[in-house]
C-alpha positions in Angstrom: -14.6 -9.3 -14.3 -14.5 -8.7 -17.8 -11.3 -10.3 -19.6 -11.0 -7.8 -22.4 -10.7 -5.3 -19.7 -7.7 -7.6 -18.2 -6.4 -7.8 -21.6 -6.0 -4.4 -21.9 -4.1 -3.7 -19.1 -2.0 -6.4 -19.7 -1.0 -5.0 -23.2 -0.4 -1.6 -21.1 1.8 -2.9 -18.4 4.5 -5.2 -21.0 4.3 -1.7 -22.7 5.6 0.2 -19.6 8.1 -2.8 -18.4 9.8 -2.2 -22.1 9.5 1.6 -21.7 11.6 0.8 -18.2 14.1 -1.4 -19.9 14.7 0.9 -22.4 15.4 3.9 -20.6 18.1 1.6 -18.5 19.6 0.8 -21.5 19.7 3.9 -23.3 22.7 5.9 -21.1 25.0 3.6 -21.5 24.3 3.4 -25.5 23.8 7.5 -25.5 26.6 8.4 -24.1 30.2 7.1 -25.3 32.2 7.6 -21.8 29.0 6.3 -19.4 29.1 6.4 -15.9 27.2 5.5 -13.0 28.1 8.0 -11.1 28.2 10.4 -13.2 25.3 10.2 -15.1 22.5 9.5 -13.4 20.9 12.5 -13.1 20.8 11.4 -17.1 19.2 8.1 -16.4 16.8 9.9 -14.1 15.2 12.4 -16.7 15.4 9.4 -19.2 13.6 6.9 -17.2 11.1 9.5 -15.6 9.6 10.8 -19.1 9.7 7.0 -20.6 7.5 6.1 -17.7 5.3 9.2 -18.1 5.4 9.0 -22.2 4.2 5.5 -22.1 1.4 6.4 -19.0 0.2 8.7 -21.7 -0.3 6.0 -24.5 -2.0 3.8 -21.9 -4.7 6.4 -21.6 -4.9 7.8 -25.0 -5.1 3.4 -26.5 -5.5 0.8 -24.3 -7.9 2.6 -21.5 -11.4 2.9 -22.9 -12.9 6.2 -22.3 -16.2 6.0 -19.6 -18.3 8.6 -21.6 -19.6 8.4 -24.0 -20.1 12.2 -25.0 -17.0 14.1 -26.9 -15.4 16.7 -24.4 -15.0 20.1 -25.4 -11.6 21.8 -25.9 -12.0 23.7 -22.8 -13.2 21.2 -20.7 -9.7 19.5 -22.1 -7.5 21.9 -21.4 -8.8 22.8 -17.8 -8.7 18.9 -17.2 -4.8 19.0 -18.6 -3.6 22.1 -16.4 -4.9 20.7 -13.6 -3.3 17.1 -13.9 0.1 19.4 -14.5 -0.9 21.2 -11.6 -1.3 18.2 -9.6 1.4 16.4 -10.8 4.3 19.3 -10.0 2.4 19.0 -6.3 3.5 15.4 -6.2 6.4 16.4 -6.9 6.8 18.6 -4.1 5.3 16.8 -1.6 7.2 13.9 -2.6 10.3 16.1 -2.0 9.7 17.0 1.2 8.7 13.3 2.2 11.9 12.1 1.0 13.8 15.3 3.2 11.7 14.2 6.1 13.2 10.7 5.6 16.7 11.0 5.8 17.7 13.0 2.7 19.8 15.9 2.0 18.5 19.4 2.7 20.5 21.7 1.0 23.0 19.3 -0.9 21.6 17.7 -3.8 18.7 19.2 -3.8 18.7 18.4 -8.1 19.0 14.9 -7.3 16.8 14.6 -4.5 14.1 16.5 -6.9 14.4 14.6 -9.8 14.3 11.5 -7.6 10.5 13.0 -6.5 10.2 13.4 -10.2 10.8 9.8 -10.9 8.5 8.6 -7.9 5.3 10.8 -9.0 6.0 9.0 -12.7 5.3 5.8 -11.4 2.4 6.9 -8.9 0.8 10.0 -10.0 1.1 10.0 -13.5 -0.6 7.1 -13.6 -3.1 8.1 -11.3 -3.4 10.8 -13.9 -4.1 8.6 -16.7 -6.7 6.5 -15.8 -8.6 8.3 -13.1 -7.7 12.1 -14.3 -7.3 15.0 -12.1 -10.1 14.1 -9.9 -9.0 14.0 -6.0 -12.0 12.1 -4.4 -11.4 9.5 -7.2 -8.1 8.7 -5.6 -9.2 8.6 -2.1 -11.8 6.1 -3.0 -9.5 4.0 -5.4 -6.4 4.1 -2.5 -8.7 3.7 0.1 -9.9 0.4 2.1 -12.2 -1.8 -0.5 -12.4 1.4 -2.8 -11.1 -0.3 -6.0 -13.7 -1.3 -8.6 -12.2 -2.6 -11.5 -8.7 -4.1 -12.9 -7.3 -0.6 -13.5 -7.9 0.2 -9.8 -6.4 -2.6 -9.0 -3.1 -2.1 -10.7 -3.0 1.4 -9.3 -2.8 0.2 -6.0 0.2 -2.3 -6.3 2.0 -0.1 -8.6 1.7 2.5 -6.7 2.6 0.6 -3.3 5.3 -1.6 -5.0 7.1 1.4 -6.3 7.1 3.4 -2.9 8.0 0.1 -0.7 11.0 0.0 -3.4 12.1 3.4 -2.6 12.7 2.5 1.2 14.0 0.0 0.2 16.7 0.8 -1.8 17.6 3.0 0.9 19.1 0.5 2.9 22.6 0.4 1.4 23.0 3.6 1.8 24.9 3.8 5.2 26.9 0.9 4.4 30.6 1.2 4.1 30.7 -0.6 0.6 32.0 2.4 -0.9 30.0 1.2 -4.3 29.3 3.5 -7.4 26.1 2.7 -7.1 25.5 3.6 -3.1 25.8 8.0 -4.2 22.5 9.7 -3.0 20.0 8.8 -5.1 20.9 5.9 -7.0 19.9 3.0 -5.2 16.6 4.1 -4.2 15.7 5.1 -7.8 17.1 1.6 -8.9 15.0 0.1 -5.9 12.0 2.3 -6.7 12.4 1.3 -10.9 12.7 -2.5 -9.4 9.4 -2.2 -7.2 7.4 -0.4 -9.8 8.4 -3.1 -12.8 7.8 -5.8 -10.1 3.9 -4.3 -10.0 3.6 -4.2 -13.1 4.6 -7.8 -13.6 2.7 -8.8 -10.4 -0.7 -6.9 -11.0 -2.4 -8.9 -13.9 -1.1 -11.8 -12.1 -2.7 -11.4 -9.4 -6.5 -9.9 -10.7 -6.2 -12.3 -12.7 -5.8 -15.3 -10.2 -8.4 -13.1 -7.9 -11.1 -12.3 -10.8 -14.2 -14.1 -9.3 -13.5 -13.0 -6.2 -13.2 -9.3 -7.6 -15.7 -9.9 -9.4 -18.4 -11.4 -7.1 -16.7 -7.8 -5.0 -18.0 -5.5 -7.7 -21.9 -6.2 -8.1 
């Protein structure tokens, strides 16, 4: 497994963990009378285009471009409508997952959205970034055995870190705590943020531990 490679990532994920951090912090610094509950459909859009801002540096520095020939504006721009294309269908279908689930239909449908918003920044967007709008690419990344290098790799825990974080954050929902923090969607975007910096932490950590057997994997 080659260790620049590792390296790389490495550099990409401390990047995302601080873009994380610092859209947790920036609310309460924003905004002079700051609220939990009534402000995080704030924190929401802050921490969802953070995440998707800093997905975007990953692929523009750190990620090393497969080919070698210089892509043509067109092919650019059909490649960029269709990762928007596929990212508002994430956010969709992540909607109507999160309905199916237990959510609210009709009330807080802004909330619930936004929530599907944050999800498909820290799955699909990333998706996005490093294998582009290219469908089969996922299903053979996501799928048993399918991952071939370290940015595969981090895919996959990110991706199933952040969702696992979701569900379960949703667990002190029903209780009678009657916290701040326990309004629809706030603890499963807090446990969703948690899973998906936890990933990020974990993922290096654990190619890196893994690398010859990944490696011997890959020829």
């Amino acid at each position: 497994m080659d260790e620049t490679e590792l390296r790389r990532l490495s550099t990409g994920h401390v990047f995302c963990v601080l873009a994380v951090v610092l859209s947790l912090c920036l609310p309460p610094l924003l905004l002079d009378n700051f609220s939990l509950l009534g402000t995080h459909l704030t924190w929401l859009c802050i921490c969802s285009g953070f995440v998707a801002v800093f997905n975007i540096i990953l692929l523009l520095v750190l990620k090393p471009n497969p080919s070698s020939k210089r892509s043509s504006f067109a092919n650019k721009a059909s490649k960029f409508l269709r990762s928007c294309i596929y990212f508002l269908i994430s956010c969709v279908l992540f909607h109507g997952i999160i309905v199916l689930y237990g959510a609210p239909l009709v009330e807080s449908v802004v909330e619930t959205f936004l929530f599907a918003v944050l999800l498909s920044c820290y799955t699909t967007s990333r998706c996005l970034c490093i294998l582009g709008p290219n469908f089969h690419t996922w299903i053979r990344v996501f799928s048993k055995d399918g991952a071939m290098s370290v940015w595969d790799h981090s895919l996959q825990i990110t991706t199933l870190c952040s969702v696992v974080g979701a569900w379960l954050g949703a667990f002190p929902l029903p209780l009678d705590w009657e916290r701040p923090w326990q309004v629809w969607p706030i603890s499963c975007s807090l446990g969703a943020t948690l899973g998906y910096v936890a990933g990020l932490l974990i993922a290096p950590t654990w190619i890196y531990w893994n690398r010859k057997r990944l490696t011997y994997k890959s020829r």
